[in-house]
C-alpha positions as CSV (number, residue, x, y, z in Angstrom):
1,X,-37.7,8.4,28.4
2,X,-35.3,10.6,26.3
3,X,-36.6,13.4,27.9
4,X,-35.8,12.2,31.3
5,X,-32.5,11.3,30.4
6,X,-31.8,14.4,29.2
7,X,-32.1,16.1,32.5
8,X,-29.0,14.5,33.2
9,X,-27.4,15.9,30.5
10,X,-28.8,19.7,32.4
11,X,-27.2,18.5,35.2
12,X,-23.6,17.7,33.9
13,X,-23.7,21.0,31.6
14,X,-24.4,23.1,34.8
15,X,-21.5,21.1,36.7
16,X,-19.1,22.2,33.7
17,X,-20.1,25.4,33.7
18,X,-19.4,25.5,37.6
19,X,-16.0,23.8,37.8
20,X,-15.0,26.4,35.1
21,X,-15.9,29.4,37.4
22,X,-14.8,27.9,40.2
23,X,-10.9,27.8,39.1
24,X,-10.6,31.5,38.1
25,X,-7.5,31.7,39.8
26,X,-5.7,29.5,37.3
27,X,-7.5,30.8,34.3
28,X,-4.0,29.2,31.8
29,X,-5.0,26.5,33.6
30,X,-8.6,26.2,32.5
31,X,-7.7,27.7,29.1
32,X,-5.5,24.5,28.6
33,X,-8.4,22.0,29.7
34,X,-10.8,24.0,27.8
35,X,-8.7,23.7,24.5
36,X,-8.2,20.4,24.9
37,X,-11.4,19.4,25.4
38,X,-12.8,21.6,22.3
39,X,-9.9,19.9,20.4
40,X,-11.2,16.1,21.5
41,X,-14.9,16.7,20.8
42,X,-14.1,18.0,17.2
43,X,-11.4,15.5,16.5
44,X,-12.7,12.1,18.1
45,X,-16.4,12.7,18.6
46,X,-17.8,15.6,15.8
47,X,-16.0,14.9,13.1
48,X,-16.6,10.9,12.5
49,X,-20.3,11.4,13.6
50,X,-20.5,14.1,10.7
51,X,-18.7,12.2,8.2
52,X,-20.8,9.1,8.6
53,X,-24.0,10.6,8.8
54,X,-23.3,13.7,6.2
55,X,-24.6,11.7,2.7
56,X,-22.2,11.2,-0.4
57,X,-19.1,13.1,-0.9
58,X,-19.1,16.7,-3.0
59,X,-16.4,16.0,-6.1
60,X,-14.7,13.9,-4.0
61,X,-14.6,15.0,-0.9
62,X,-17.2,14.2,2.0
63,X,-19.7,16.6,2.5
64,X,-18.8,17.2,6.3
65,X,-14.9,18.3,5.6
66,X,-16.6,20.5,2.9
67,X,-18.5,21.6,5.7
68,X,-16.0,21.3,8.9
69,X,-13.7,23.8,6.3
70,X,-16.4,26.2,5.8
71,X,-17.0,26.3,9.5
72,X,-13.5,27.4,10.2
73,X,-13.3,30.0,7.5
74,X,-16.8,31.5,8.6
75,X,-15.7,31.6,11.8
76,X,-12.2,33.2,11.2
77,X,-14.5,35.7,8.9
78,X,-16.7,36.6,11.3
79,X,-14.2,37.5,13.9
80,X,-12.0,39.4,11.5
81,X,-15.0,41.4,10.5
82,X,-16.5,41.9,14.1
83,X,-12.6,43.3,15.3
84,X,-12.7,45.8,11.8
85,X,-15.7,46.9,13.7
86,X,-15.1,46.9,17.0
87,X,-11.9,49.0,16.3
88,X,-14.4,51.6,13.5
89,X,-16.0,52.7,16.7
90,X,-12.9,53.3,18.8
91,X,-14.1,50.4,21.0
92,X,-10.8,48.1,21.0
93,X,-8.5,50.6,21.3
94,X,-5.5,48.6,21.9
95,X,-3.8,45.8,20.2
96,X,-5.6,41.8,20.9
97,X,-8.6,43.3,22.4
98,X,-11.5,40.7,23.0
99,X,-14.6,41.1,20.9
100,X,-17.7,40.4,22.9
101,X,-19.5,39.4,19.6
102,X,-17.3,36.6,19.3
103,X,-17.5,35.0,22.7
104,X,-21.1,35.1,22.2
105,X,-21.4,33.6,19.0
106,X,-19.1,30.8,19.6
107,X,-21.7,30.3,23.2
108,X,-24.4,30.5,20.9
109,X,-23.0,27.6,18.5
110,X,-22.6,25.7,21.7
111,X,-26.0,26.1,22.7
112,X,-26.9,24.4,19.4
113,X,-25.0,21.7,19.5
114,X,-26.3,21.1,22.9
115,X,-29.6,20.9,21.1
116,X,-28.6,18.3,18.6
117,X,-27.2,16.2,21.5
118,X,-30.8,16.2,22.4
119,X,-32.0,15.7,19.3
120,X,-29.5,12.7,18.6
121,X,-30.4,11.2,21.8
122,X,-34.4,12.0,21.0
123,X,-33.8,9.6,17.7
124,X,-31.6,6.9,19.4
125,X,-34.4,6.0,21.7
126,X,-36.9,6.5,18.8
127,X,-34.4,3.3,16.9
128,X,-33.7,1.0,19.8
129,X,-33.5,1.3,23.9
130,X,-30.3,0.0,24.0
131,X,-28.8,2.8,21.3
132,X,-30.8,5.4,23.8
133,X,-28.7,4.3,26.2
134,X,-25.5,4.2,24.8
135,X,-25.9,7.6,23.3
136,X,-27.4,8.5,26.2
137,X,-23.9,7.7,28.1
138,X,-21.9,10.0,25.5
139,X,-24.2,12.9,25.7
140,X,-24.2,13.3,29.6
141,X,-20.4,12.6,29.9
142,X,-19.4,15.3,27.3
143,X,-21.7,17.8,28.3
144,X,-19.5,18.6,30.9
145,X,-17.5,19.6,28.3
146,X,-20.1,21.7,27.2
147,X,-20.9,23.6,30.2
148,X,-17.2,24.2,30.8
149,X,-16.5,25.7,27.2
150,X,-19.7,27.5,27.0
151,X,-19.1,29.5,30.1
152,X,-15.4,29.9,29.9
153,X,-15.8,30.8,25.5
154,X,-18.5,33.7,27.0
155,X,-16.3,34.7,29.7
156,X,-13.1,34.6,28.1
157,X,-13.9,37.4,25.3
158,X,-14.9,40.1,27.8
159,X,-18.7,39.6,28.9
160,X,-20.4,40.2,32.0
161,X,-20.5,37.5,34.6
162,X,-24.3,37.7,33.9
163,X,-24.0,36.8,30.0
164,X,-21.5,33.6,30.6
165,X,-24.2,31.9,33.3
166,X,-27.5,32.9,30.6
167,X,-25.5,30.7,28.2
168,X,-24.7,28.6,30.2
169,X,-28.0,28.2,31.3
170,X,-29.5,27.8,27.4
171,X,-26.7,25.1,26.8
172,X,-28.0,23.0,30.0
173,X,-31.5,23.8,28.7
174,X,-30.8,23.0,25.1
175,X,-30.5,19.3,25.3
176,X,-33.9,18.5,26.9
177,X,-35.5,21.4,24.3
178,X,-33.8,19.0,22.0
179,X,-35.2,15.7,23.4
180,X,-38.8,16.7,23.6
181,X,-38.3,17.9,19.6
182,X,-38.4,14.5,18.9
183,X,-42.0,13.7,20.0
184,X,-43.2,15.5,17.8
185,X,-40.9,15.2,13.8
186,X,-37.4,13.8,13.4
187,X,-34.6,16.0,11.9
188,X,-32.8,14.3,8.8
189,X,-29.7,12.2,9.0
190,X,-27.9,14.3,6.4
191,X,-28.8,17.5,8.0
192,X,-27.9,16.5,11.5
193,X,-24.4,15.6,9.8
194,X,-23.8,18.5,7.6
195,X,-24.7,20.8,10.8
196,X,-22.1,18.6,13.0
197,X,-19.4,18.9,10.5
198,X,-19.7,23.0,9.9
199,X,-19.9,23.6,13.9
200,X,-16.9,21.1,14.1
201,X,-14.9,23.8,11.9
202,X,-16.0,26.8,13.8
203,X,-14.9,25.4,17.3
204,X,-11.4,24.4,16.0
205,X,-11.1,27.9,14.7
206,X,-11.6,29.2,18.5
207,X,-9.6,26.2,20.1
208,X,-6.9,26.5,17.8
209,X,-6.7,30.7,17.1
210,X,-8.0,31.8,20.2
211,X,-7.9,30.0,23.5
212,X,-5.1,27.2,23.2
213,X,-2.4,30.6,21.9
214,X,-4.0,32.4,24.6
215,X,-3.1,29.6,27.5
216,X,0.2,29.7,27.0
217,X,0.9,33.0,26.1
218,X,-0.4,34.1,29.8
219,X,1.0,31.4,31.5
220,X,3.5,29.0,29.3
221,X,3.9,26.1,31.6
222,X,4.2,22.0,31.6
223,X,1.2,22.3,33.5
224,X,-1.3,23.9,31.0
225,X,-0.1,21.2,28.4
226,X,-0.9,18.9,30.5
227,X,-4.1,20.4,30.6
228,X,-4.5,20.2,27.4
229,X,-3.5,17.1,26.9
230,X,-5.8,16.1,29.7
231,X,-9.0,17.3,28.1
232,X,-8.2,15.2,24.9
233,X,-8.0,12.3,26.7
234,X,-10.9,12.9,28.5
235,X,-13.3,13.2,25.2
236,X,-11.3,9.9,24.0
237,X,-12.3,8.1,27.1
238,X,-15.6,9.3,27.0
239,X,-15.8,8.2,22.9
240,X,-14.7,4.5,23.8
241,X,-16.8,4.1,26.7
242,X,-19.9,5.0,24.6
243,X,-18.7,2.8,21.6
């Protein structure tokens, strides 16, 4: 059953991934949405799921902020350390040049999230039918979300059209890969957490230092707020409706 239900968690993925392509022609525009949604699932959806499911705190403070701030600075580490390179080689040659690296990285850590949304809705089904369902409800709705930032994250740093729709592709794939893990071992509470809350920190890096000063600084307009604004209140909806 969780299986099944995950195809429709392919299906939204792709349809994010689409819209996102679709609109190239107001790229602030999607920029805006795209932060915004990357801002709600971290805020209203990650980081409560990681907090509550992460164990005890660590001197004081819960394991999954220790995490979710680890997550940022490895993030802001690794893109600091892949521009040094990039610039080394005499590849990035002028000032805020994209590093491909990045985009794919930050893809790549979509792609596994989209496999613990399988693996969350694997176990939910594995407890009770009627939790299957209701994660069920928040896994297919904010996939959307998924596709969208997976393809517009790979895009945005300078890849080929090619690289954006493969992940793409892996992220709508991820969630059923993640389903069908379930039939055969169940992944730990703690470490399901703990990985939640350092991915959390990593994706507000890139929402926060890369594509929300990026939206406006192309385009600064009501509009792209909006946008932004919009995609928050999107994941919120989503959040209540599957409480």
């Amino acid at each position: 059953m969780a299986v099944f239900v995950a195809l429709g968690a392919f299906l939204m993925t792709l349809a994010g991934g689409w819209v996102a392509q679709r609109i190239t022609d107001r790229r602030h525009l999607v920029l805006g949405l795209a932060g915004g949604l990357m801002l709600g699932v971290v805020g209203l959806d990650l980081l409560p799921e990681a907090i509550e499911a992460a164990g005890e705190p660590v001197f004081g403070v819960p394991a999954a902020l220790l995490l979710f701030v680890g997550g940022f600075l490895v993030a802001h580490l690794v893109e600091r350390l892949l521009a040094v390179r990039q610039v080394a080689h005499g590849a990035a040659g002028r000032h805020g040049e994209r590093v491909p690296q990045v985009g794919l990285t930050a893809a790549a850590a979509m792609v596994g999230h989209s496999l613990m949304d399988g693996v969350a809705l694997g176990a939910a089904f594995q407890v009770s039918g009627s939790m299957g369902v209701a994660v069920a409800l928040a896994v297919i709705s904010h996939d959307f979300a998924d596709g969208f930032n997976t393809y517009t994250l790979t895009s945005l740093y300078g890849n080929a059209r090619r690289k954006a729709l493969l992940m793409l592709f892996a992220a709508a794939v991820a969630p059923v890969v993640g389903a069908a893990t379930t039939l055969l071992f169940t992944l730990p509470e703690e470490l399901l957490g703990g990985y939640l809350g350092f991915f959390g920190g990593a994706l507000l890096y890139l929402a926060a230092a890369e594509i929300l000063p990026e939206a406006h600084h192309t385009h600064p307009a009501r509009s792209t707020l909006l946008c932004t604004i919009g995609g928050v209140g999107f994941i919120w909806l989503v959040v209540g409706i599957a409480e």
